[in-house]
N, CA, C and O atoms as a GROMACS GRO file, in nm:
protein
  396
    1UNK      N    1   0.084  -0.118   0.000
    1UNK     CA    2   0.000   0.000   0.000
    1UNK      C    3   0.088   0.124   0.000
    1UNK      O    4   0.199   0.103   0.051
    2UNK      N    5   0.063   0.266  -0.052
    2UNK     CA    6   0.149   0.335  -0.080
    2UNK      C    7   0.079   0.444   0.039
    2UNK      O    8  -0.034   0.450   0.088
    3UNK      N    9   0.186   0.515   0.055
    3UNK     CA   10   0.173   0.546   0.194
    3UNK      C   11   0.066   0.703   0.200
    3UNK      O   12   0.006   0.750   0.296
    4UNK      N   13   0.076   0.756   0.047
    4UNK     CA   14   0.006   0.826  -0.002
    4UNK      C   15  -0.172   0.806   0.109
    4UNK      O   16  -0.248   0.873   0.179
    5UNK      N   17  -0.148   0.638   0.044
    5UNK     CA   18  -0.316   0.567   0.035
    5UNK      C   19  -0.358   0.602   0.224
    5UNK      O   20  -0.450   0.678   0.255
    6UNK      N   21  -0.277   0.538   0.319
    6UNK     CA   22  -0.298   0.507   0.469
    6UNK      C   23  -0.332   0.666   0.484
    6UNK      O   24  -0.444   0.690   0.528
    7UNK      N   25  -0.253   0.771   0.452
    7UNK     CA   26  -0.276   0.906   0.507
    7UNK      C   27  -0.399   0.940   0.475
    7UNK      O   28  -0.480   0.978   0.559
    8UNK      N   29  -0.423   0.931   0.362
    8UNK     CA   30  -0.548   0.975   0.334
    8UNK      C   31  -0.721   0.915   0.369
    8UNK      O   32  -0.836   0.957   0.362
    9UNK      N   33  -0.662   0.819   0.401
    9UNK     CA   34  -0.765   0.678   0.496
    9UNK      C   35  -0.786   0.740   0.620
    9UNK      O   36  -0.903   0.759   0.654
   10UNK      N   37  -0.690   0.780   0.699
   10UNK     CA   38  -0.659   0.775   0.833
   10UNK      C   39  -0.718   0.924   0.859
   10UNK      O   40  -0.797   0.936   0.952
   11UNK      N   41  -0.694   1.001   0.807
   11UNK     CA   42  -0.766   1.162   0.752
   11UNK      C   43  -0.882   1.160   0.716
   11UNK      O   44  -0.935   1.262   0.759
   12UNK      N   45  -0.999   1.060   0.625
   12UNK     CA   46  -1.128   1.034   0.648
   12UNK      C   47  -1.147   0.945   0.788
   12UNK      O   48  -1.265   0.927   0.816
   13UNK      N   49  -1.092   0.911   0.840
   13UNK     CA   50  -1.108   0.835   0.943
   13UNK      C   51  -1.151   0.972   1.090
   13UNK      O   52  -1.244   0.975   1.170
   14UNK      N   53  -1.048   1.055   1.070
   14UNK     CA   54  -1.068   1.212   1.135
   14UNK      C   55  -1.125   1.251   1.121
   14UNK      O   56  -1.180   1.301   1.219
   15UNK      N   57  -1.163   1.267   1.036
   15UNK     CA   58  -1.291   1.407   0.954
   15UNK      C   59  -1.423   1.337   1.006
   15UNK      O   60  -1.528   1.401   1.008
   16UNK      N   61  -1.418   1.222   1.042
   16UNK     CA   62  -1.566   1.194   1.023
   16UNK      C   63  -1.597   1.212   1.209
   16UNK      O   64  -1.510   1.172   1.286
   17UNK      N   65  -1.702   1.263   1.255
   17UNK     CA   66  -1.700   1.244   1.397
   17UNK      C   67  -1.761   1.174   1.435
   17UNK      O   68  -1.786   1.175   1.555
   18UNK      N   69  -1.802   1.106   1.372
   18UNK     CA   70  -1.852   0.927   1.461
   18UNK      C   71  -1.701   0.870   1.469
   18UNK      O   72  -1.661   0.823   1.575
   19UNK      N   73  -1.636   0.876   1.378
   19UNK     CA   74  -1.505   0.783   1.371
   19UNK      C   75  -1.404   0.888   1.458
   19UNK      O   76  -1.331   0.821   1.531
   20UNK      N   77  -1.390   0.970   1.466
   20UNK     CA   78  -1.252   1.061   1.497
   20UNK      C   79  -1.176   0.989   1.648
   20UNK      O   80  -1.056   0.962   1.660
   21UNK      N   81  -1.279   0.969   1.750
   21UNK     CA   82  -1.288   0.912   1.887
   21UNK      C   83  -1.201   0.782   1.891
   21UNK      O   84  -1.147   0.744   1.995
   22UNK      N   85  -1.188   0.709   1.762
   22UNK     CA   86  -1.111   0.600   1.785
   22UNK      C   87  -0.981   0.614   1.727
   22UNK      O   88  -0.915   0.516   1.695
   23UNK      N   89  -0.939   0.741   1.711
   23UNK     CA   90  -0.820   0.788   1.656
   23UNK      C   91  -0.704   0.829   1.790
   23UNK      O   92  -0.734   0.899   1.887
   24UNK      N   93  -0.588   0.774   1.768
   24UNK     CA   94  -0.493   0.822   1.897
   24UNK      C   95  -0.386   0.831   1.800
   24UNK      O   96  -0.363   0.758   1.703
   25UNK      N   97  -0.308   0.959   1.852
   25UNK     CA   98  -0.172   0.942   1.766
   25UNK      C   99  -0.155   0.929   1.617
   25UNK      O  100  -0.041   0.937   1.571
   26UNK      N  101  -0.267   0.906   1.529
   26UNK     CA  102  -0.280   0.899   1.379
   26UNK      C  103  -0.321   0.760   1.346
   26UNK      O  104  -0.340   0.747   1.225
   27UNK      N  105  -0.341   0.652   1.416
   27UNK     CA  106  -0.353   0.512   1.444
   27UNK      C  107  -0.519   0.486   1.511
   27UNK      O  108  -0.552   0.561   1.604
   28UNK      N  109  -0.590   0.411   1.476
   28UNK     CA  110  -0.717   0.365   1.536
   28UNK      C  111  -0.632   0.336   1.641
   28UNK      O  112  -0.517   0.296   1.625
   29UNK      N  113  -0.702   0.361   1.784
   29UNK     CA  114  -0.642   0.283   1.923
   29UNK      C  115  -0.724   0.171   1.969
   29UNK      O  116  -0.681   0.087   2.048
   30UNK      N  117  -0.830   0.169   1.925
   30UNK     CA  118  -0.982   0.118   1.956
   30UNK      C  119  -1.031   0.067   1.823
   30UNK      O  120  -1.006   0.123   1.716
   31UNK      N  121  -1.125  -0.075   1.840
   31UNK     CA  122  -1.252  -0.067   1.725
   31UNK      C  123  -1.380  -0.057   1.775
   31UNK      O  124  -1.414  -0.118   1.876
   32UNK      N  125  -1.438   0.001   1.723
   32UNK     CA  126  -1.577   0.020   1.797
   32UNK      C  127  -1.628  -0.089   1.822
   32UNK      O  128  -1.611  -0.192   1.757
   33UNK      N  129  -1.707  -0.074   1.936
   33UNK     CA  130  -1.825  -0.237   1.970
   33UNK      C  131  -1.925  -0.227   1.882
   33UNK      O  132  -1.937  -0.323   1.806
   34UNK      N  133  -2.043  -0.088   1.866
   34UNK     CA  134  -2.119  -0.111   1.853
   34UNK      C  135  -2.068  -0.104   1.683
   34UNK      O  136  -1.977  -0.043   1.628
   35UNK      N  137  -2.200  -0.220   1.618
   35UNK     CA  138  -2.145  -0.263   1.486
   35UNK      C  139  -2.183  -0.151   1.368
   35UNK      O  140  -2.127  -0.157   1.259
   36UNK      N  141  -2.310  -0.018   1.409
   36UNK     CA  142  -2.255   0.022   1.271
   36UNK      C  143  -2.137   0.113   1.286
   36UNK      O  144  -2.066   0.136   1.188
   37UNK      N  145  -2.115   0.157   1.384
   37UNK     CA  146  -1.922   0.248   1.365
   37UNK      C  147  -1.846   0.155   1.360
   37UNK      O  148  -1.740   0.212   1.334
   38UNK      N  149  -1.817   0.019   1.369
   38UNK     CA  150  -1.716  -0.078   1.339
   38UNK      C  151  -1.706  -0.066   1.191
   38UNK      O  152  -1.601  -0.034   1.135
   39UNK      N  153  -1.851  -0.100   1.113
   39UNK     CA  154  -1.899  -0.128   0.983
   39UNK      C  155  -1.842   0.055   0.905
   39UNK      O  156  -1.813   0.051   0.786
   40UNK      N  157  -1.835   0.148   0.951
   40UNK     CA  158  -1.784   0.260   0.873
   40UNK      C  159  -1.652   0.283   0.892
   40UNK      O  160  -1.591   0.353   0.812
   41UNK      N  161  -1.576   0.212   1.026
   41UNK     CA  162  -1.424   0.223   1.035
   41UNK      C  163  -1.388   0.143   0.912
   41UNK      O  164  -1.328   0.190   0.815
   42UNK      N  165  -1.434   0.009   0.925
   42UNK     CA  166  -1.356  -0.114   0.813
   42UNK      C  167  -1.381  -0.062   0.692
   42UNK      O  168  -1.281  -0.054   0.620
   43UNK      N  169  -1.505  -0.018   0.635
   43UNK     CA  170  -1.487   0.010   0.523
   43UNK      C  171  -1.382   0.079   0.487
   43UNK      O  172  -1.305   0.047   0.396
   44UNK      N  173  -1.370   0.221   0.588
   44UNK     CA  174  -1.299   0.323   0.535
   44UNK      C  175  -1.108   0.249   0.560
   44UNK      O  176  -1.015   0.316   0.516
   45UNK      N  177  -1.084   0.138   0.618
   45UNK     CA  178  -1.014   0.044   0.621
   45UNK      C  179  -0.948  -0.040   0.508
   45UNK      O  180  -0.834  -0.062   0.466
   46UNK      N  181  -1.134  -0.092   0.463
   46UNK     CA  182  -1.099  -0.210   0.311
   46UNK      C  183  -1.056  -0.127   0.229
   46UNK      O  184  -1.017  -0.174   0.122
   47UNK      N  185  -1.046   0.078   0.254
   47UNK     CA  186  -1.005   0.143   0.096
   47UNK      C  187  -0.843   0.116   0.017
   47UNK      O  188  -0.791   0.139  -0.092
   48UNK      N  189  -0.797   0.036   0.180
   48UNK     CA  190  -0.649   0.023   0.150
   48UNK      C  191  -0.591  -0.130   0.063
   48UNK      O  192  -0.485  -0.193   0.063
   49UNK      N  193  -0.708  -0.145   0.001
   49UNK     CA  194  -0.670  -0.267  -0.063
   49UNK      C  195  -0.756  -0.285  -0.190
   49UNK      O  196  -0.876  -0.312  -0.187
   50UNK      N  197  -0.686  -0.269  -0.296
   50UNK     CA  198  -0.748  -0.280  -0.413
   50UNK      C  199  -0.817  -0.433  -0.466
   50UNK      O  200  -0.765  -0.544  -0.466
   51UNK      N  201  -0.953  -0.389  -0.510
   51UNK     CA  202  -1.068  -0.509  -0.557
   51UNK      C  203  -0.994  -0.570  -0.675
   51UNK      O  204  -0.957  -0.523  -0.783
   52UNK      N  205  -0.984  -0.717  -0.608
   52UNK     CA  206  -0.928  -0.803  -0.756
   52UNK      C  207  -0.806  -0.864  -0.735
   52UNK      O  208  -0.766  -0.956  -0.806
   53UNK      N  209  -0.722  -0.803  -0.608
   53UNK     CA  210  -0.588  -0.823  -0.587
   53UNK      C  211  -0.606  -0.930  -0.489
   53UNK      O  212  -0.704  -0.957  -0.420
   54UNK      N  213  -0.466  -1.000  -0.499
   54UNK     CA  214  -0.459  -1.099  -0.368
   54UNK      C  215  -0.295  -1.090  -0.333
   54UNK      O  216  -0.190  -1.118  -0.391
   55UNK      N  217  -0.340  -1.023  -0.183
   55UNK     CA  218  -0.265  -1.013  -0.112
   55UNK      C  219  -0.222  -1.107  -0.003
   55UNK      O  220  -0.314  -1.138   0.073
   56UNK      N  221  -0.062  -1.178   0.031
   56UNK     CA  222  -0.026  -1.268   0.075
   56UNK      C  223  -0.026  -1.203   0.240
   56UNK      O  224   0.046  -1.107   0.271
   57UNK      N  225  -0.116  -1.270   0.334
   57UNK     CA  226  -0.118  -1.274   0.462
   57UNK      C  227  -0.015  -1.154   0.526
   57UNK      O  228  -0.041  -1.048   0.583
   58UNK      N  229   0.117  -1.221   0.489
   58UNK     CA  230   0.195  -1.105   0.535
   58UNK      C  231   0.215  -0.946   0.494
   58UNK      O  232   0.233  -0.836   0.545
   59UNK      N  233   0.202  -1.000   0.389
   59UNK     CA  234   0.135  -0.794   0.350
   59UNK      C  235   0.058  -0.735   0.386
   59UNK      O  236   0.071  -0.627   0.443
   60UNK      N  237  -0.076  -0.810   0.353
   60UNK     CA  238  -0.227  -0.742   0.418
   60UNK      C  239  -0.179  -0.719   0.542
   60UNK      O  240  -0.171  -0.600   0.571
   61UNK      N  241  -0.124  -0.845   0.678
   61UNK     CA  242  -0.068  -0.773   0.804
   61UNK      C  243   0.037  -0.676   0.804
   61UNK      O  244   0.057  -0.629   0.916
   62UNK      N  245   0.105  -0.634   0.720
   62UNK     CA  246   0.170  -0.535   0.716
   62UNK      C  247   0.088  -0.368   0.690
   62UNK      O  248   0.127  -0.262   0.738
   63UNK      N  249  -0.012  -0.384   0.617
   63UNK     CA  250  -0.085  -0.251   0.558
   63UNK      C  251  -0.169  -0.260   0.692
   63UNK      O  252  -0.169  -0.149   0.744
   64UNK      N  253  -0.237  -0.348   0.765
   64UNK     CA  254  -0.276  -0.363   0.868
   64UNK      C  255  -0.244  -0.271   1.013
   64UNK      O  256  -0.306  -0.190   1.083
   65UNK      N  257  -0.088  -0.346   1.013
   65UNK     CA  258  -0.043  -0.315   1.130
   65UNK      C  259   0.033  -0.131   1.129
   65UNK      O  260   0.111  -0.080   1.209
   66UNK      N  261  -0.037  -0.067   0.994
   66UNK     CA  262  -0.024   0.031   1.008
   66UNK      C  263  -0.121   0.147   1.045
   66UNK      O  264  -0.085   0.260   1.076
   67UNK      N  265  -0.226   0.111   1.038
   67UNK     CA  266  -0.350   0.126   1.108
   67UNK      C  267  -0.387   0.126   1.282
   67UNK      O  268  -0.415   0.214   1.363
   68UNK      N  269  -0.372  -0.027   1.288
   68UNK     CA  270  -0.411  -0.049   1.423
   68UNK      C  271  -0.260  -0.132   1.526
   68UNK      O  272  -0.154  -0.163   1.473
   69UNK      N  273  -0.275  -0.140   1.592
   69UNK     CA  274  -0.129  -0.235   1.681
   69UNK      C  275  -0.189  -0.353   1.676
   69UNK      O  276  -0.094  -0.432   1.673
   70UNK      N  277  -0.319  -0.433   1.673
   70UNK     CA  278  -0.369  -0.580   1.676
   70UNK      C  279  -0.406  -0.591   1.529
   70UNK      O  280  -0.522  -0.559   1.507
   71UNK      N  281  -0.349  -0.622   1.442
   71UNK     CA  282  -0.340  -0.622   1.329
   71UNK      C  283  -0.410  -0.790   1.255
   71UNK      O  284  -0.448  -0.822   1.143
   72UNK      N  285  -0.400  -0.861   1.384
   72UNK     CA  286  -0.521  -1.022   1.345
   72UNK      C  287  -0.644  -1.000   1.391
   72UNK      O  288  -0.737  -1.072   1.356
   73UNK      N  289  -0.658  -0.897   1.476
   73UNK     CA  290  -0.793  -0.845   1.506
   73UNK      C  291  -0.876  -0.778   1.392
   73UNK      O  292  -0.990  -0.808   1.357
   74UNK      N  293  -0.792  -0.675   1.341
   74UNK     CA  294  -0.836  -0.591   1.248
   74UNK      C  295  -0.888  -0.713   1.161
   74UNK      O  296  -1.003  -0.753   1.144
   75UNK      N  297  -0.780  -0.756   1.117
   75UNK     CA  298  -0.768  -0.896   0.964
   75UNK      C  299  -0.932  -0.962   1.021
   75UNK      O  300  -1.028  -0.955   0.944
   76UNK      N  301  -0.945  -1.012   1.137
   76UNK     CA  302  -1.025  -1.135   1.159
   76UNK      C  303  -1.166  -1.030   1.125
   76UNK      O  304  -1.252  -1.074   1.048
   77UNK      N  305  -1.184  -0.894   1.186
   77UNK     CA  306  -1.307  -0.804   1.148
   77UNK      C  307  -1.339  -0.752   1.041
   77UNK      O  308  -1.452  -0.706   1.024
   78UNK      N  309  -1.229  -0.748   0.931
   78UNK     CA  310  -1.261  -0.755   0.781
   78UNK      C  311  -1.272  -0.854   0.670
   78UNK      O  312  -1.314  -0.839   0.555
   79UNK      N  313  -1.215  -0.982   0.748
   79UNK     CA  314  -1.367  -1.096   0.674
   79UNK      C  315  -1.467  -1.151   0.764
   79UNK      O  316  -1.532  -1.248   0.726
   80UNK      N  317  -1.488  -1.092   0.899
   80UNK     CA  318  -1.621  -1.134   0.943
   80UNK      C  319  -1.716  -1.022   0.909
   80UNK      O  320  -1.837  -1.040   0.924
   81UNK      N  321  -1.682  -0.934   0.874
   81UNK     CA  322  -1.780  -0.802   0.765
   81UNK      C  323  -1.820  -0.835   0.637
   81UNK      O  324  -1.917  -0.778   0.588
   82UNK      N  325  -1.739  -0.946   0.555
   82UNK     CA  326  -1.687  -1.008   0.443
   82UNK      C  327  -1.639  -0.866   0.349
   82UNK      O  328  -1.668  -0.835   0.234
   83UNK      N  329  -1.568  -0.807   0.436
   83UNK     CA  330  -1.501  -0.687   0.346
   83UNK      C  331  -1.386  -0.745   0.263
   83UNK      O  332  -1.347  -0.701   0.155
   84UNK      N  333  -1.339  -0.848   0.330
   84UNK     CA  334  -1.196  -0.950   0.245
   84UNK      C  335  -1.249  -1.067   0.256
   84UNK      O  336  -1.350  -1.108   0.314
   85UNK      N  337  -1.173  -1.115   0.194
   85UNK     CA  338  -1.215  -1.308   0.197
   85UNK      C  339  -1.078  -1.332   0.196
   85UNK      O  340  -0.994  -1.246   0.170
   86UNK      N  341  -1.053  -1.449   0.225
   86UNK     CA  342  -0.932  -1.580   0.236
   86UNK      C  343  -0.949  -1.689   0.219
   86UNK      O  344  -1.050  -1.756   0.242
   87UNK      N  345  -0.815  -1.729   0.161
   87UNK     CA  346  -0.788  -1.877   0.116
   87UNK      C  347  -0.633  -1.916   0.084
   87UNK      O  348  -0.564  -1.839   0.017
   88UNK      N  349  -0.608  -1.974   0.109
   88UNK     CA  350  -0.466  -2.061   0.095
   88UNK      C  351  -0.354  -1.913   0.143
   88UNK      O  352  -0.297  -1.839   0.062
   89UNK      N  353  -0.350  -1.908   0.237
   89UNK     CA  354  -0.325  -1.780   0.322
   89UNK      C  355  -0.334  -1.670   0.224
   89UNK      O  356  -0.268  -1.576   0.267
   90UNK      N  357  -0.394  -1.639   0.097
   90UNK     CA  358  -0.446  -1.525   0.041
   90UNK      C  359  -0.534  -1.460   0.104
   90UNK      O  360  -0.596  -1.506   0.199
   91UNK      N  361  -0.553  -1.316   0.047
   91UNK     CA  362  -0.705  -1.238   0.110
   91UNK      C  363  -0.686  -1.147   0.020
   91UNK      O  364  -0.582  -1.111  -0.034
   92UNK      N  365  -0.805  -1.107   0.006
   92UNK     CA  366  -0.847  -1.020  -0.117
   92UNK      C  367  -0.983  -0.935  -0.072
   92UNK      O  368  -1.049  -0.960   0.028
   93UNK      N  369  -1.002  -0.862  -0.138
   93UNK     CA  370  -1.108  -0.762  -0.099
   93UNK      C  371  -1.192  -0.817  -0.192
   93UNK      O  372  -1.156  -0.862  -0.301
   94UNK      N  373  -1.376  -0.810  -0.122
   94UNK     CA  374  -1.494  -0.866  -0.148
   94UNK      C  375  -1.622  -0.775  -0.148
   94UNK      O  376  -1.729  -0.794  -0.206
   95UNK      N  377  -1.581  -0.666  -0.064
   95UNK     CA  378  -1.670  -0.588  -0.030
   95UNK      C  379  -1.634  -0.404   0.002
   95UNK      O  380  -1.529  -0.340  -0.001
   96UNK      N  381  -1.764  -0.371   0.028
   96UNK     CA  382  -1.714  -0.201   0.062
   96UNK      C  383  -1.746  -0.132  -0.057
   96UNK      O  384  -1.756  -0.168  -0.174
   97UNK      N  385  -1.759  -0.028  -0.001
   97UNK     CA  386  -1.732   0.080  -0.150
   97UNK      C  387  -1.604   0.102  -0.179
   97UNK      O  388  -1.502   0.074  -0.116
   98UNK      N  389  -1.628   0.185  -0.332
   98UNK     CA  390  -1.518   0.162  -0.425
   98UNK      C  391  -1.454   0.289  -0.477
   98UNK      O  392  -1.491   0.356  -0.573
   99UNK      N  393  -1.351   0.309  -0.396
   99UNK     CA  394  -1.330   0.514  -0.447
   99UNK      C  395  -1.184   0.519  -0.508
   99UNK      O  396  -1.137   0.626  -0.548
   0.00000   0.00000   0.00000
């Protein structure tokens, strides 16, 4: 992911004030409980991964762990959203809007 992409993620992630609250330091510190601010963090999350691509486990945790510090947490809440899917340690984006 180009680093362009995270800043500008992390900056709608600010701007928005349902989301801003889970922002510390430029990093989500928190994911929300209740599920629809979880459901508008991840999206604005899945923007960091282009539809069609398959990304090897360790990358996606790498673009991940630039976001949040629990970076299998994040992973495990963007295919139980089915914002990504996985398979043969691939993951790929499935869902979300598309900007």
């Amino acid at each position: 992911m180009r680093e362009p992409r995270a800043a500008a993620i992390l900056a709608a992630i600010a701007s928005d004030p349902r989301l801003r609250c889970y922002l510390r330091a430029g990093r989500i510190s928190t994911i929300p409980a209740k599920l629809s601010r979880r459901m508008l963090l991840l999206n604005e999350v899945a923007q960091a991964f282009e539809p069609g691509v398959r990304y090897p486990e360790r990358e996606l945790n790498r673009v991940l762990a630039g976001f949040h510090p629990d970076h299998a947490s994040l992973r495990r809440y963007l295919v139980d959203a089915e914002l990504m899917a996985r398979a043969g340690g691939f993951y790929w984006r499935i869902g979300g809007p598309v900007r």
